[in-house]
GUMARRO-540435 format. One record per atom (N, C-alpha, C): residue in one letter; x, y, z. Coordinates in steps of 0.02 Angstrom, whole numbers, plus 50000, padded with zeros to 5 digits. Atoms other than C-alpha are relative to their C-alpha. Example, Ala and Ser with C-alpha at 12.3 -4.5 7.8 and 13.67 -1.06 7.14 Angstrom:
a500454994150000
a506154977550390
a500455006050000
s499584994149997
s506844994750357
s499615005550037
This chain:
x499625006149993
x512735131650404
x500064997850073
x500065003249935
x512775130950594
x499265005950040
x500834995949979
x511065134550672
x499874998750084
x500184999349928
x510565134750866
x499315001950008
x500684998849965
x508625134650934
x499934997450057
x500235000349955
x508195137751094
x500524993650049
x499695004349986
x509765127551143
x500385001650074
x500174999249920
x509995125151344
x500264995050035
x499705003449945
x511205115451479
x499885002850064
x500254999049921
x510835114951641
x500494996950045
x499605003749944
x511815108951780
x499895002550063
x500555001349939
x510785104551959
x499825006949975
x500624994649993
x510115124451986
x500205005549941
x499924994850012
x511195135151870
x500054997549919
x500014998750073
x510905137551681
x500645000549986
x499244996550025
x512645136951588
x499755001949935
x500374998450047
x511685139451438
x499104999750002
x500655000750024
x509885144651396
x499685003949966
x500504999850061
x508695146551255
x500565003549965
x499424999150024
x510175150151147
x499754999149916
x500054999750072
x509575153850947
x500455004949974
x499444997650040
x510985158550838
x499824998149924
x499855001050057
x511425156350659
x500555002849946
x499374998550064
x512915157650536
x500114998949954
x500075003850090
x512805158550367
x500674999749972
x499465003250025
x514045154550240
x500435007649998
x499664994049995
x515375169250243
x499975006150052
x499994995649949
x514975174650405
x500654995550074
x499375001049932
x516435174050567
x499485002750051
x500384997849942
x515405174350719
x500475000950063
x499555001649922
x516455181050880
x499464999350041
x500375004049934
x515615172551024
x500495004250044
x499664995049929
x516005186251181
x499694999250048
x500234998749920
x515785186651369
x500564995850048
x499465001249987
x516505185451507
x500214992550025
x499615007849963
x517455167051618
x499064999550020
x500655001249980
x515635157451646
x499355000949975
x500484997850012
x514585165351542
x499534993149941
x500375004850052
x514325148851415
x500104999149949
x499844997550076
x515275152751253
x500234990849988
x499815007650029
x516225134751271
x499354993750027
x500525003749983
x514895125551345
x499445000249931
x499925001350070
x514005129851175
x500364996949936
x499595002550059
x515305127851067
x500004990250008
x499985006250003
x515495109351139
x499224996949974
x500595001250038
x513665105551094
x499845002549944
x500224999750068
x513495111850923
x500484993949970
x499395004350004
x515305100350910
x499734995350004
x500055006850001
x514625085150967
x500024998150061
x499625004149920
x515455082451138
x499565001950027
x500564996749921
x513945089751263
x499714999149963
x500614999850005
x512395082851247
x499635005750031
x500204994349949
x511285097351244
x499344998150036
x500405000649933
x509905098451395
x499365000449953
x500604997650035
x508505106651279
x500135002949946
x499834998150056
x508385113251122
x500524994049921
x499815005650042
x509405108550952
x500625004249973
x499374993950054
x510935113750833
x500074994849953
x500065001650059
x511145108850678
x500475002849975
x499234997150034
x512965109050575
x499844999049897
x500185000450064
x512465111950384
x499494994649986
x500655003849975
x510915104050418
x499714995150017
x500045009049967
x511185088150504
x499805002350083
x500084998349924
x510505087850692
x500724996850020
x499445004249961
x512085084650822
x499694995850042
x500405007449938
x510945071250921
x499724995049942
x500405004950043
x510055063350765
x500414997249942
x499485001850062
x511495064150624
x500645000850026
x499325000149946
x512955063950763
x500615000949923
x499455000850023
x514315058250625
x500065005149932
x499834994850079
x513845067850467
x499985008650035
x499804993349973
x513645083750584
x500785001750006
x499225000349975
x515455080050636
x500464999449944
x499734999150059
x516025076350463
x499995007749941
x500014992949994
x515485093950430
x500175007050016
x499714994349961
x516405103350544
x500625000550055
x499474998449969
x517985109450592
x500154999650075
x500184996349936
x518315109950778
x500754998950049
x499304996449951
x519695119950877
x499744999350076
x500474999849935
x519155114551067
x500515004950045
x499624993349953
x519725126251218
x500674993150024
x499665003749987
x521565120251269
x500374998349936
x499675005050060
x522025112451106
x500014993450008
x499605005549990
x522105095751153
x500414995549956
x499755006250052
x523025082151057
x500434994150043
x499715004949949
x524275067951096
x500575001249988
x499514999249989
x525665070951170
x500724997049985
x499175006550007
x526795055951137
x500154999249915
x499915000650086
x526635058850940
x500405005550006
x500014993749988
x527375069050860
x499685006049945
x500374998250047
x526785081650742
x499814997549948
x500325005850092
x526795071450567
x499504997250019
x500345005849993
x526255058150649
x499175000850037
x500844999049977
x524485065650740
x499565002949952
x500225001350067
x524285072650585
x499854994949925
x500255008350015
x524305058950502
x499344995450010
x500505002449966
x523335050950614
x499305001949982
x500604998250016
x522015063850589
x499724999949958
x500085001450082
x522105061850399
x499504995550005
x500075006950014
x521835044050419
x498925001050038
x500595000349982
x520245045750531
x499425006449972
x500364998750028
x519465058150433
x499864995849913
x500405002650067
x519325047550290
x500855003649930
x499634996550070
x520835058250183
x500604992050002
x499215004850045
x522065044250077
x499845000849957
x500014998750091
x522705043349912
x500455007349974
x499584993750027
x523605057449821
x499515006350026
x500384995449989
x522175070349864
x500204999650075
x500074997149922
x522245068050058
x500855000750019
x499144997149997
x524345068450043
x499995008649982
x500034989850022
x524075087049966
x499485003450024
x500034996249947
x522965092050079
x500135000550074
x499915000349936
x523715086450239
x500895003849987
x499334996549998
x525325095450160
x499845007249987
x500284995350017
x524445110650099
x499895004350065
x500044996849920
x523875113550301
x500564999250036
x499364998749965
x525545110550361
x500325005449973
x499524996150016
x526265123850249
x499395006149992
x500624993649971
x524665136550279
x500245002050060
x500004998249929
x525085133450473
x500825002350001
x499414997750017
x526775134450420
x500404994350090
x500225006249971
x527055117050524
x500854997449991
x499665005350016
x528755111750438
x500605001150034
x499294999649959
x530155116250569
x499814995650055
x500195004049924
x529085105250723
x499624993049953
x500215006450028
x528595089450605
x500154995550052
x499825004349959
x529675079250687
x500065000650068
x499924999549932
x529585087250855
x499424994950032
x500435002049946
x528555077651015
x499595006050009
x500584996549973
x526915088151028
x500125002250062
x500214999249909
x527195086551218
x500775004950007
x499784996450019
x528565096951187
x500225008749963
x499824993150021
x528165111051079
x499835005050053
x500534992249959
x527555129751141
x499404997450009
x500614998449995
x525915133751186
x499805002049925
x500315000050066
x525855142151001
x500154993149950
x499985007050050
x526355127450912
x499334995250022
x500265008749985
x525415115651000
x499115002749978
x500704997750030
x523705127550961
x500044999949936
x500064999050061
x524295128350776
x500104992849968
x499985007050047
x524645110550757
x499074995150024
x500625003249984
x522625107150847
x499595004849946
x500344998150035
x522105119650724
x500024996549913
x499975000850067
x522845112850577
x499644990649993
x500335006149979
x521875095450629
x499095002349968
x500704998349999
x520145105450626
x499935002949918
x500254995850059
x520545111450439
x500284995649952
x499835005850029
x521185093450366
x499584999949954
x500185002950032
x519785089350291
x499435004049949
x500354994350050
x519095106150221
x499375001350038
x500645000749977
x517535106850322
x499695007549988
x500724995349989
x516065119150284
x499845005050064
x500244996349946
x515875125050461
x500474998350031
x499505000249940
x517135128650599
x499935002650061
x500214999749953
x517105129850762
x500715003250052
x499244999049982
x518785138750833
x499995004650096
x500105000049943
x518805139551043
x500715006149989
x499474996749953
x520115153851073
x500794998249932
x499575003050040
x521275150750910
x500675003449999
x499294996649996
x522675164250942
x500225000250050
x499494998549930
x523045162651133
x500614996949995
x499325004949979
x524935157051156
x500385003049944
x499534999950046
x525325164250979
x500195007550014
x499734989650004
x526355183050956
x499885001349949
x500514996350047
x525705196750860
x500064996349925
x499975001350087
x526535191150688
x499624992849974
x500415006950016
x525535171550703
x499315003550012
x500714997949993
x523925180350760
x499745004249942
x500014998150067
x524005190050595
x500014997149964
x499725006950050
x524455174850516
x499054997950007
x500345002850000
x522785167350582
x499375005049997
x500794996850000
x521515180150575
x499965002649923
x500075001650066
x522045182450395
x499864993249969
x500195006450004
x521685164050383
x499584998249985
x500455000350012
x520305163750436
x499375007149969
x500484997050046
x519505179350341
x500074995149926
x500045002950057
x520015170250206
x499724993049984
x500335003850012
x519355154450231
x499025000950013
x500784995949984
x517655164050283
x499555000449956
x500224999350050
x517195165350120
x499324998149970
x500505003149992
x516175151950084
x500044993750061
x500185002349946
x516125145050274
x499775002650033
x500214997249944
x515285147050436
x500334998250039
x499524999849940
x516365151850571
x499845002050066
x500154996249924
x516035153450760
x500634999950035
x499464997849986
x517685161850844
x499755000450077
x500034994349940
x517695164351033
x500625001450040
x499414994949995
x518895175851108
x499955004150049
x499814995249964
x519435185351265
x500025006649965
x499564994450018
x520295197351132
x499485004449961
x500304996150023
x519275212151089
x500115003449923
x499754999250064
x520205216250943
x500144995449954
x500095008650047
x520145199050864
x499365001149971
x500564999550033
x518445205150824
x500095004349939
x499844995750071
x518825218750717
x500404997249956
x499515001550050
x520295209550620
x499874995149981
x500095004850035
x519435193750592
x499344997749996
x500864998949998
x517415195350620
x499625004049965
x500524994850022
x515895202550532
x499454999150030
x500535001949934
x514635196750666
x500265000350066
x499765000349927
x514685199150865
x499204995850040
x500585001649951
x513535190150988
x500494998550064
x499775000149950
x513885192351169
x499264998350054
x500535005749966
x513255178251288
x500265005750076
x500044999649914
x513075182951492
x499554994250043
x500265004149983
x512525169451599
x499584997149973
x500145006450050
x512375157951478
x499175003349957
x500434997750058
x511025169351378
x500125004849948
x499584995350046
x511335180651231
x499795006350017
x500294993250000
x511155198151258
x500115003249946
x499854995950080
x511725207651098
x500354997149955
x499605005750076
x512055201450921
x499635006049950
x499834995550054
x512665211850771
x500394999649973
x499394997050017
x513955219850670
x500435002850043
x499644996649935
x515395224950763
x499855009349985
x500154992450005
x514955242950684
x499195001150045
x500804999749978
x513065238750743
x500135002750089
x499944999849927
x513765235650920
x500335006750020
x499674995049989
x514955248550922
x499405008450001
x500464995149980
x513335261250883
x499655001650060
x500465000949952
x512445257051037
x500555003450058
x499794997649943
x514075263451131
x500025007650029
x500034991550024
x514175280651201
x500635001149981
x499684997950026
x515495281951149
x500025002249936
x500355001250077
x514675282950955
x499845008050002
x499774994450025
x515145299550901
x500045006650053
x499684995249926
x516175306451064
x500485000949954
x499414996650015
x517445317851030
x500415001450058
x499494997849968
x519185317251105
x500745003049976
x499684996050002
x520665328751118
x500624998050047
x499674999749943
x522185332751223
x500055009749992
x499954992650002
x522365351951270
x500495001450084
x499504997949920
x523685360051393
x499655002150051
x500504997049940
x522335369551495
x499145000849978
x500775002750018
x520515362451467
x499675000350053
x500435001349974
x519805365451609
x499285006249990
x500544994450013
x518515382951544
x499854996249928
x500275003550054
x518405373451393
x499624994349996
x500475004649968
x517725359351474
x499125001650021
x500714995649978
x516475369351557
x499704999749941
x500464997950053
x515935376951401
x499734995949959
x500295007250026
x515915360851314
x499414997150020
x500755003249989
x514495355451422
x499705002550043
x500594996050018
x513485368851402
x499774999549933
x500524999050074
x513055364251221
x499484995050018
x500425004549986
x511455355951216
x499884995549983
x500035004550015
x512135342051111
x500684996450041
x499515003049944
x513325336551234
x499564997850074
x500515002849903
x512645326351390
x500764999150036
x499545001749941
x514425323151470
x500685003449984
x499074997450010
x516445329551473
x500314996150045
x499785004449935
x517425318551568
x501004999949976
x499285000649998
x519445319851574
x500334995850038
x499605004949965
x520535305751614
x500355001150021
x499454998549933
x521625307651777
x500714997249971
x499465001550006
x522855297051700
x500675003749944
x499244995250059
x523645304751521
x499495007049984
x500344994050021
x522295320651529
x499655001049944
x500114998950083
x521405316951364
x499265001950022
x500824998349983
x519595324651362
x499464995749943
x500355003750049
x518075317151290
x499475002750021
x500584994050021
x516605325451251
x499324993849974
x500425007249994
x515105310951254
x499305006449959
x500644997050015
x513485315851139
x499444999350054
x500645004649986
x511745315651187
x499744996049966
x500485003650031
x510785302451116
x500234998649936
x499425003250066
x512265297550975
x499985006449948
x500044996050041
x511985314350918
x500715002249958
x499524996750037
x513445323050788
x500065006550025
x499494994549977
x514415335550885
x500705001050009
x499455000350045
x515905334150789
x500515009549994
x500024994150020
x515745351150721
x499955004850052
x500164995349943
x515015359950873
x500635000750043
x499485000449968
x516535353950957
x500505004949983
x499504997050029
x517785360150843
x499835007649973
x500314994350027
x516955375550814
x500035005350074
x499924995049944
x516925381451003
x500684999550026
x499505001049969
x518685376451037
x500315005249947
x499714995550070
x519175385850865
x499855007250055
x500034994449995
x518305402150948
x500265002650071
x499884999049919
x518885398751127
x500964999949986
x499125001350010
x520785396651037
x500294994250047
x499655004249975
x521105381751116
x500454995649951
x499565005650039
x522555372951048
x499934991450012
x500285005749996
x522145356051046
x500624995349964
x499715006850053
x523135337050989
x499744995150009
x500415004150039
x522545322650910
x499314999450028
x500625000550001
x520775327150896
x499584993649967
x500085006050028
x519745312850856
x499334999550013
x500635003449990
x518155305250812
x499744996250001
x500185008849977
x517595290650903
x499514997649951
x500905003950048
x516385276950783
x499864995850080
x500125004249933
x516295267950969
x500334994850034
x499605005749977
x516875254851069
x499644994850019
x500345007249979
x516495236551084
x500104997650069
x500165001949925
x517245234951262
x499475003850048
x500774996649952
x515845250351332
x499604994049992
x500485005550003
x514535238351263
x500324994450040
x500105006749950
x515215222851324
x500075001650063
x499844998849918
x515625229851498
x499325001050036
x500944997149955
x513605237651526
x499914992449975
x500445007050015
x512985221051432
x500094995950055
x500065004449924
x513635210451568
x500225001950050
x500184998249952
x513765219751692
x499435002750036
x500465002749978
x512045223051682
x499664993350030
x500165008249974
x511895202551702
x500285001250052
x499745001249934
x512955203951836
x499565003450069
x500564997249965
x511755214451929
x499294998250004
x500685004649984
x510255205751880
x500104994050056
x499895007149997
x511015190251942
x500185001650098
x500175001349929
x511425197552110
x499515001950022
x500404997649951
x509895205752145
x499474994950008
């Protein structure tokens, strides 16, 4: 439902995007990751509509955004970075508004422009001035704009900053649930927004993609992908011995709360080996644990390799 080839902005010498092929099918949540600069909204505004792109194409449930501009846009949801809206309304009434210019009247577009007020849960700031509410209000009353008119594909810039934990639960159950049968592209500072509301990851770096998966896919690639950590009162001969097995490549203990971690070689399973030499070495050990990986290792080498290409 939202497709990307070889799609590319330029501005005078520096790429903010290039050659950029994506795709999101119907029941997939795409988090869009990397870090300030790398191109996630500079995308998102060109599959949207607003940025003409430089090269390449995107396509919103299979309308081009340069050739079928309005039915692309009638297609798709879109949360931009910021939230914007207008300030001097106030909630009813920009809702409303938005009703009106998507086309919803009649008894059908009354029950669903009340349906998303009581989803966003909307009905204590109706009558407030927009220019007025929070920061979370004012993102939940630009979100509940982008989901008026039911659209197929969504496009959500950053949809939980401003809100606290119990609305960000609110919305990432939301949107798994509207996931269903939509295509969703999410992007997000928050690393854990991936796990609670994503089943796809692609992480852009200067404006190109470097890795795209499952967050379990990504999470394999880290070393962290089946490290074992511990806490122990006196680990430092156990350390040692730890890496001397020959499925262990590293041991590394954190200076700050002392927890050890025990890094495979080559994603190997030394689970067992672990717990098997600490068993005979009697080390008392607490909360032992077995890492599936981490998505910030990966994103941290992913672009920080870019970052090193880029200065050398």
């Amino acid at each position: 439902m939202i497709e990307t080839e070889h799609l590319g902005k330029r501005y005078s010498r520096i790429d903010a995007v290039a050659d950029l092929s994506l795709k999101v099918a119907p029941g997939q949540v795409l988090a869009l990751l990397g870090p300030n600069g790398a191109g996630k909204t500079t995308t998102m505004r060109m599959i949207a509509g607003f940025l003409m792109p430089g090269s390449g194409r995107a396509r919103v449930c299979g309308h081009d955004v340069v050739a079928e501009p309005l039915a692309a846009r009638r297609a798709l949801g879109y949360l931009p970075e910021g939230a914007p809206s207008y300030g001097e309304l106030s909630v009813a009434e920009f809702l409303a508004f938005a009703a009106r210019v998507r086309g919803l009247t009649g008894v059908s577009g009354r029950r669903g422009l009340d349906e998303t007020i009581e989803r966003l849960q909307l009905q204590p700031v109706l009558a407030q001035g927009i220019e007025t509410l929070s920061k979370g209000y004012r993102r939940r009353v630009c979100l509940a704009q982008a989901l008026l008119h039911d659209p197929p594909a969504l496009i959500l810039d950053e949809p939980t900053d401003g809100l606290d934990p119990n609305q960000q639960r609110e919305v990432h159950a939301l949107i798994r649930n509207m996931a269903r049968d939509r295509a969703i592209i999410v992007s997000t500072h928050a690393l854990g927004e991936v796990r609670a509301a994503c089943n796809r990851v692609a992480i852009l770096a200067q404006g190109r993609l470097r890795v795209e998966g499952t967050p379990a896919e990504l999470e394999r690639q880290s070393r962290f992908h089946h490290a074992v950590s511990f806490r122990a009162p006196a680990s430092a001969l156990a350390c040692e011995m730890l890496g001397r097995l020959p499925e262990v490549d590293a041991v590394e203990v954190d200076p700050v709360d002392g927890r050890v971690t025990v890094f495979p070689r080559d994603g190997q399973e030394i689970f067992h080996a672990v717990v098997k030499l600490l068993d005979e070495q009697r080390v008392r050990v607490d909360e032992l644990q077995l890492e599936r990986g981490r998505l910030e290792d990966v994103f941290r080498r992913v672009t920080g390799d870019a970052d090193v290409a880029r200065a050398a």
